[in-house]
C-alpha positions in Angstrom: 72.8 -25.1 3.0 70.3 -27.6 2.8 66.9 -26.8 1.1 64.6 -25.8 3.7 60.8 -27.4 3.9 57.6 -25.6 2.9 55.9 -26.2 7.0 52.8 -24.4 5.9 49.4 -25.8 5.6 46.9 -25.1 3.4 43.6 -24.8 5.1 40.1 -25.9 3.6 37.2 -23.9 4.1 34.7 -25.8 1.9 33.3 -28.0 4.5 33.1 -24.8 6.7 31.5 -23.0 4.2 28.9 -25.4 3.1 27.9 -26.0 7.1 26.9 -22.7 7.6 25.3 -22.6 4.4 23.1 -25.3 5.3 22.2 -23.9 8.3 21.6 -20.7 7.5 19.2 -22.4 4.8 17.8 -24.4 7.4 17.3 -21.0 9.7 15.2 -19.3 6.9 13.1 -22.5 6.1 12.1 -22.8 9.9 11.3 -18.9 9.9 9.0 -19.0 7.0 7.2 -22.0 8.4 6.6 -20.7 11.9 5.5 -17.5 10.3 2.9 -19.6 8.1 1.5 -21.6 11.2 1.1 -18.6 13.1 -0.4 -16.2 10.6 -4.4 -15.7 11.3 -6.7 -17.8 9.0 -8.6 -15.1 6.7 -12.2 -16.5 6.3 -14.1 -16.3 3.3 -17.6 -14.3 3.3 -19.6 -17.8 3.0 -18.0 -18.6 6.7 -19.1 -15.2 7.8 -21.9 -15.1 10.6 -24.8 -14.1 9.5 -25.6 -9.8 11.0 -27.4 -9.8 13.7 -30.6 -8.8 13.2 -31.4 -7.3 17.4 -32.6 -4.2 18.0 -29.0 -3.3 19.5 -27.4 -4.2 15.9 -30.0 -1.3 14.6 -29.4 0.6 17.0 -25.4 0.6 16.3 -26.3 1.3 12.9 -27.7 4.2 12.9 -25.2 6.6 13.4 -22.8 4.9 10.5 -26.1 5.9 8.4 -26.4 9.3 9.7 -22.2 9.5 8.7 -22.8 8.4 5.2 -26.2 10.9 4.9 -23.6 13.2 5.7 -20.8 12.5 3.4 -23.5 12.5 0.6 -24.5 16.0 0.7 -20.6 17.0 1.2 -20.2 14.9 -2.2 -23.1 16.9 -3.7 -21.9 20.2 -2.6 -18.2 19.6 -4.2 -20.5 18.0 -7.5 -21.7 21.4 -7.5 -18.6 23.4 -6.9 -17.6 21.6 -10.0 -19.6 22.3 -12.1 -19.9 25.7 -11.2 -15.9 25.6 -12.0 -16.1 24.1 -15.1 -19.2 26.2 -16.3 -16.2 28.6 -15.7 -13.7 27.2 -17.8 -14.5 28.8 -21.6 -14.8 32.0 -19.8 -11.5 32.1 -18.4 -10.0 30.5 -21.5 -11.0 33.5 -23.9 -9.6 35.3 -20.8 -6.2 33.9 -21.5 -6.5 34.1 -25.1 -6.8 37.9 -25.0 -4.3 38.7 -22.3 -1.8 36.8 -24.6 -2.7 38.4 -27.8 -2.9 41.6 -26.4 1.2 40.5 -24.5 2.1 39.8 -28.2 0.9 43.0 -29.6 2.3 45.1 -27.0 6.0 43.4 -27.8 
């Protein structure tokens, strides 16, 4: 019996592998720069307009001020809930004090 040959071949994927490598690379890079040109300028306050100073600007102003009047005297009412509350707080500490203390003595 003769020896028989090895009629296998050994396949290379390097050149495979670093083609789609490259592309994928190439993929991302075009995504981030398509995102970048698209993406909305933000302007800085210098390049604002200037407000409009019309009597309909006013007018649409008005009830923003009337919102923040309101949420003013909410903020004062919960200013005064606490410090009502902590007005409270020695009180309620000597409270807890005792009913420990008195816990303790009853054990």
């Amino acid at each position: 019996m003769g020896k028989r040959r090895d009629t296998s071949l050994e396949i290379n994927f390097d050149g495979l592998t670093d083609t789609i490598t490259n592309l994928v690379g190439s993929l991302i890079l075009l995504v981030v720069l398509v995102i970048a040109a698209t993406r909305p300028k933000v302007r800085g306050l210098a390049e604002l307009p200037a407000p409009d100073k019309s009597v309909g600007a006013e007018r649409a102003i008005d009830p923003l001020l009337e919102e923040l009047s309101r949420m003013r005297t909410q903020i004062e009412g919960v200013d005064g809930e606490i410090q009502r509350m902590e007005a409270r707080v020695p009180e309620l500490a000597g409270e807890i004090r005792q009913l420990r203390a008195d816990g303790e003595a009853s054990e």
